[in-house]
LOKE-655103 format. One record per residue (C-alpha): residue in one letter; x, y, z. Coordinates in steps of 0.2 Angstrom, whole numbers, plus 5000, padded with zeros to 4 digits. Last residue first. Example, Ala and Ser with C-alpha at 12.3 -4.5 7.8 and 13.67 -1.06 7.14 Angstrom:
r->S, u->5068, v->4995, w->5036
r->A, u->5062, v->4978, w->5039
end
This chain:
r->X, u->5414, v->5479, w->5404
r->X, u->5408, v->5471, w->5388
r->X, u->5391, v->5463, w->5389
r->X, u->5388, v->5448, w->5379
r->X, u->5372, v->5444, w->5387
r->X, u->5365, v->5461, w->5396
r->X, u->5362, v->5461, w->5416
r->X, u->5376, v->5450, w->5421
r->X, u->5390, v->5460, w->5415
r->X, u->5383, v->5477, w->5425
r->X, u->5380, v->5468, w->5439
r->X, u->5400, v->5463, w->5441
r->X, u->5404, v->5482, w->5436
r->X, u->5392, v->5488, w->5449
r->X, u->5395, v->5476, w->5463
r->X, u->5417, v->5481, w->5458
r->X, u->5412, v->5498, w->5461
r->X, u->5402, v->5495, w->5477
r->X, u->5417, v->5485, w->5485
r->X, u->5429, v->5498, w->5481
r->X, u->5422, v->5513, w->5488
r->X, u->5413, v->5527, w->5483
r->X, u->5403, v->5539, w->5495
r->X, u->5419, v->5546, w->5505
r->X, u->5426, v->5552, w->5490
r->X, u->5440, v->5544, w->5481
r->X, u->5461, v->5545, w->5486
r->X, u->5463, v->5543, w->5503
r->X, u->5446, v->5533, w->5507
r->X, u->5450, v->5523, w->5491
r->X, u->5469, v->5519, w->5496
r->X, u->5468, v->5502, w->5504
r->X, u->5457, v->5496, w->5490
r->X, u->5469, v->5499, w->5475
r->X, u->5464, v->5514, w->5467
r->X, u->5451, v->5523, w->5452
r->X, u->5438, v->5508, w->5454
r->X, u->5434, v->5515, w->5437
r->X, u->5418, v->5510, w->5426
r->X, u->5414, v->5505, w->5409
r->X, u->5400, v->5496, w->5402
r->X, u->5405, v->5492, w->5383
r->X, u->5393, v->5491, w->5369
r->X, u->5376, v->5503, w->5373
r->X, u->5359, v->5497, w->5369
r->X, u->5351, v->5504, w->5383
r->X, u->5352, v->5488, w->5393
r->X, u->5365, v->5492, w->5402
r->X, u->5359, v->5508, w->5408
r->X, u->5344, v->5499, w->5415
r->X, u->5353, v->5487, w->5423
r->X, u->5366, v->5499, w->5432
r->X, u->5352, v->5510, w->5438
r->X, u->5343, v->5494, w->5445
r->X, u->5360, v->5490, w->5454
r->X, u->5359, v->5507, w->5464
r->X, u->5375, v->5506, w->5473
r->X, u->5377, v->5528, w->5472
r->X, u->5376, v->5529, w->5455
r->X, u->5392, v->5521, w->5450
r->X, u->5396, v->5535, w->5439
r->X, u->5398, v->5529, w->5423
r->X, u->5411, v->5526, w->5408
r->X, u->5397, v->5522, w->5391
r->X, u->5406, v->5517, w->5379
r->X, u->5395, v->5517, w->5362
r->X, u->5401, v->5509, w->5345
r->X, u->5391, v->5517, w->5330
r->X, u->5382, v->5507, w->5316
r->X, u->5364, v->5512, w->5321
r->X, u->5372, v->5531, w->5318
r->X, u->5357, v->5544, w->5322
r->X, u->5347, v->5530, w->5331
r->X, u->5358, v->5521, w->5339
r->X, u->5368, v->5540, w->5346
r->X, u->5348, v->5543, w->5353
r->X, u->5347, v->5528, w->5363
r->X, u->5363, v->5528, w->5368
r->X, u->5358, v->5547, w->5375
r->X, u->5343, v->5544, w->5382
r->X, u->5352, v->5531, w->5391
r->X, u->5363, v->5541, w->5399
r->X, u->5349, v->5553, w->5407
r->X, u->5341, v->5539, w->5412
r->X, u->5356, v->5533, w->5422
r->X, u->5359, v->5549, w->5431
r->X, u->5361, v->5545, w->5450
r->X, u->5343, v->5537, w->5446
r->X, u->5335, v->5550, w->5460
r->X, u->5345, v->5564, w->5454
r->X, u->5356, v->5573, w->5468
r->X, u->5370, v->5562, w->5470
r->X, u->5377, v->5566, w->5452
r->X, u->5393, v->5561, w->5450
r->X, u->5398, v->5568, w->5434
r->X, u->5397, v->5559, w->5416
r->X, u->5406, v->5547, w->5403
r->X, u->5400, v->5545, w->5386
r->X, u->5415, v->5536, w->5376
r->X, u->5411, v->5535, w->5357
r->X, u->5418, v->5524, w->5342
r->X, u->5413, v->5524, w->5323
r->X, u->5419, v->5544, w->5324
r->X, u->5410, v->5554, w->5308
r->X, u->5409, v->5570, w->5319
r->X, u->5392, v->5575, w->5311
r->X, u->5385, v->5560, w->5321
r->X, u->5394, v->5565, w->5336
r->X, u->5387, v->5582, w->5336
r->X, u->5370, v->5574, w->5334
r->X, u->5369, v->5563, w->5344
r->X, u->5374, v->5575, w->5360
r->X, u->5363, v->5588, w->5353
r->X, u->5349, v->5574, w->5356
r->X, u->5356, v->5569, w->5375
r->X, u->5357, v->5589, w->5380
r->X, u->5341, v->5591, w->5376
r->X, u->5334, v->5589, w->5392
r->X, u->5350, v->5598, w->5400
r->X, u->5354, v->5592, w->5417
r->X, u->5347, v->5604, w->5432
r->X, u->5363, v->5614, w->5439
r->X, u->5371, v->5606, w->5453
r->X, u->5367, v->5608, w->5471
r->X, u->5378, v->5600, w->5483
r->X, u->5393, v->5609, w->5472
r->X, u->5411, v->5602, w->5464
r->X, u->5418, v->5609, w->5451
r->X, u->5430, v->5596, w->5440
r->X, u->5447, v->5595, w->5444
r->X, u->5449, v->5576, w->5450
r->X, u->5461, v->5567, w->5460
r->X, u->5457, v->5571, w->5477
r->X, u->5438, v->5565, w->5473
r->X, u->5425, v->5578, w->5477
r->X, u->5408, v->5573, w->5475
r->X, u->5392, v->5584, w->5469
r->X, u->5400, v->5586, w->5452
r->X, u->5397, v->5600, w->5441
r->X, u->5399, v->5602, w->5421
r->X, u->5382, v->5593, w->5417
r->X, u->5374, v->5580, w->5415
r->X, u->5385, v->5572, w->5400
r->X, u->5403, v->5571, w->5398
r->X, u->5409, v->5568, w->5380
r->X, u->5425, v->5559, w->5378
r->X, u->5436, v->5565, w->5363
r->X, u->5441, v->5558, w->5349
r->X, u->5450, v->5565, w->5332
r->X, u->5451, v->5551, w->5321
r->X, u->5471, v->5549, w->5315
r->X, u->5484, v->5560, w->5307
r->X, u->5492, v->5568, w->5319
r->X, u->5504, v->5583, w->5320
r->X, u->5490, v->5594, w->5326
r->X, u->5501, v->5604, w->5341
r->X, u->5498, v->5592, w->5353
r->X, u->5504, v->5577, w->5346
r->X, u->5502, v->5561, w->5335
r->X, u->5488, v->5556, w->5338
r->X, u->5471, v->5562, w->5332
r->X, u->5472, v->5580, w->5336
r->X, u->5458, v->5580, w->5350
r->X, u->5467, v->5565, w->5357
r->X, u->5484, v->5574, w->5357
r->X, u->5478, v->5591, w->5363
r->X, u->5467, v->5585, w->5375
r->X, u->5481, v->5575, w->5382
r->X, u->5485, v->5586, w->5397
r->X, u->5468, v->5583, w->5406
r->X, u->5461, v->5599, w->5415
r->X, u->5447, v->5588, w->5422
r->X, u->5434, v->5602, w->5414
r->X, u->5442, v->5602, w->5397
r->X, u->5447, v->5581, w->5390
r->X, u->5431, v->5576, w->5401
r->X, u->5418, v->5585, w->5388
r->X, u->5404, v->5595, w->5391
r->X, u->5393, v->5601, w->5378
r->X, u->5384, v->5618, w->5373
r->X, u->5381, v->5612, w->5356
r->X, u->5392, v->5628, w->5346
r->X, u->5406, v->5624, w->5362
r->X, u->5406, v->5606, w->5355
r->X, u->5409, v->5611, w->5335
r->X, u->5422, v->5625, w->5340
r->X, u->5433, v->5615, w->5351
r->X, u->5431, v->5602, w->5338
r->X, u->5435, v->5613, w->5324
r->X, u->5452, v->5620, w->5334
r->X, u->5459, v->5602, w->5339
r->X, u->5457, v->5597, w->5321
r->X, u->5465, v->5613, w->5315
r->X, u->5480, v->5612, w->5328
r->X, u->5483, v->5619, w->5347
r->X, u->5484, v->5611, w->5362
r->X, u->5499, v->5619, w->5374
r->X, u->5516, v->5605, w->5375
r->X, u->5515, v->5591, w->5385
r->X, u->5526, v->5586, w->5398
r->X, u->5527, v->5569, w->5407
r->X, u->5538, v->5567, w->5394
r->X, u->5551, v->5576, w->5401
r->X, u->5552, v->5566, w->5415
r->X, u->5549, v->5572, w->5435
r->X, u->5562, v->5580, w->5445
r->X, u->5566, v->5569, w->5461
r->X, u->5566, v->5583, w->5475
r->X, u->5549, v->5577, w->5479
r->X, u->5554, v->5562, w->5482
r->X, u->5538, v->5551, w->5481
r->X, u->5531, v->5541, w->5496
r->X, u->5513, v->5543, w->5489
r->X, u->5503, v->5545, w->5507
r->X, u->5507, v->5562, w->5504
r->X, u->5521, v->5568, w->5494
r->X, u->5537, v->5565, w->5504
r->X, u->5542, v->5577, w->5516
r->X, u->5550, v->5597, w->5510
r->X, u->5567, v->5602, w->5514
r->X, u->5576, v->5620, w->5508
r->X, u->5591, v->5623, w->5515
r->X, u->5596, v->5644, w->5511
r->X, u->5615, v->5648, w->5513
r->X, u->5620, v->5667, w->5515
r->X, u->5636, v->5675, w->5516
r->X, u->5640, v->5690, w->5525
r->X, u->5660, v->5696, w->5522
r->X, u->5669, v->5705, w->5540
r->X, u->5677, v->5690, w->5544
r->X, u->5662, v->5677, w->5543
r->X, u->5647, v->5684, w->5544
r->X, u->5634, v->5669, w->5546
r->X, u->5617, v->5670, w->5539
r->X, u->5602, v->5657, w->5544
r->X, u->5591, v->5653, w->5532
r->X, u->5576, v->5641, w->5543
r->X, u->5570, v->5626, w->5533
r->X, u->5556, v->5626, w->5518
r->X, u->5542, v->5620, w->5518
r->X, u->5532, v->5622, w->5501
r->X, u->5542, v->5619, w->5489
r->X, u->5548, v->5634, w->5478
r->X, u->5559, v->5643, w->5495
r->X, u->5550, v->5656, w->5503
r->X, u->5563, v->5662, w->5519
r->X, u->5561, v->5661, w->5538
r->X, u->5574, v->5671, w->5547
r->X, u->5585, v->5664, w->5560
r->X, u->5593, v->5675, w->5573
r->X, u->5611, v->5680, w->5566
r->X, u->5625, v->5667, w->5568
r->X, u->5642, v->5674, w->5572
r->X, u->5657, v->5665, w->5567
r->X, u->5673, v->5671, w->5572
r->X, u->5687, v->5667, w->5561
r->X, u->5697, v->5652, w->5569
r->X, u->5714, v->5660, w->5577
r->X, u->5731, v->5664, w->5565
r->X, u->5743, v->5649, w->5569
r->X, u->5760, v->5655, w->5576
r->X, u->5775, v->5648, w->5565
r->X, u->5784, v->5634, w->5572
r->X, u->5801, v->5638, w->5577
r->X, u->5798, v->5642, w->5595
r->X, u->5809, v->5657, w->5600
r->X, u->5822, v->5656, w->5612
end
């Protein structure tokens, strides 16, 4: 007597072919492993990476649109190319790779020239090499920079005094190998902004020159408005994130000396 119930056909066979390593668009990425299943080969690639590091972000988690920026372009952003690479000058917005040159450099409003504001940019003196490397930052870094530019505080004035701003931010590399860390060198160049344009509002955003608190006076005396400095990180990330020579207690000595050594200091 036959059994009613219809035989079941067997499981197909699965054979596994020795794992093979395949690039996947982060930067580990887990085994691929092919299966035939029945004569047809398919092929499933898993692709894993950790957390960023020390950050705890997904990095499966795409990032916001507006994070984006489009390419800088625009008149504004074209004459001030122009007008700083005429000077030989250095600015923040081009060696740190920042995204918003195109905005600031614009005046507002976008990266292709849509805005209708005053066209800023941060100026950064002493050269275009730093002698720290922080993790954050794009600038070159070497043990031996170039010598500063002498003249490089005068063509400074005057490219800003031709710009027509009312408000600059000077800001500069680390520069370890100078005995003042640079001060004088930014001071020379307050000076020289005052006396193009006596008007003119001057930020100067420094290094912290290594602890040295007579430095910070004399740079603060120089005439300049606002004394600015960044600590960069909460202090349990500043040996992650900054270069062994800062820290957090010696950025906040400067910013602290830096009030006390000028009545009415900004910082």
């Amino acid at each position: 007597m036959q059994s009613s119930f219809a035989a079941r056909p067997p499981p197909p066979l699965v054979r596994a072919r020795p794992a093979s390593l395949s690039r996947c668009p982060r930067r580990r990425s887990a085994a691929v492993v092919r299966c035939q299943v029945e004569g047809e080969a398919t092929a499933k690639s898993v692709c894993w990476a950790p957390p960023g590091p020390y950050t705890g972000r997904d990095p499966e988690v795409k990032k916001p649109a507006w994070l984006r920026q489009r390419a800088a372009q625009g008149e504004k952003y074209a004459r001030l190319r122009e007008s700083l690479g005429e000077l030989k000058l250095n600015t923040v917005c081009v060696e740190a790779q920042c995204p918003n040159i195109g905005e600031c450099w614009n005046g507002g409003g976008g990266a292709g020239g849509e805005g209708d504001g005053i066209a800023t940019a941060t100026i950064m003196l002493l050269g275009d090499t730093s002698t720290r490397g922080c993790r954050f930052c794009a600038v070159k870094t070497s043990n031996k920079p170039p010598a500063p530019d002498a003249l490089e505080p005068l063509k400074t004035a005057m490219a800003v005094a031709s710009w027509g701003v009312d408000y600059v931010v000077l800001t500069s590399v680390d520069r370890d190998d100078l005995p003042d860390g640079g001060s004088g060198h930014f001071a020379q160049t307050v000076r020289s902004l005052k006396e193009l344009k006596p008007g003119i509002l001057v930020e100067c955003l420094t290094s912290d020159f290594r602890g040295d608190l007579d430095a910070v006076s004399s740079l603060a005396n120089s005439g300049l408005d606002v004394y600015a400095h960044n600590i960069e990180t909460v202090k349990s990330l500043q040996r992650i994130v900054r270069d062994p020579r800062a820290g957090y207690d010696q950025s906040l000595a400067v910013l602290k000396h830096a009030k006390i050594s000028k009545a009415g200091m900004v910082t």
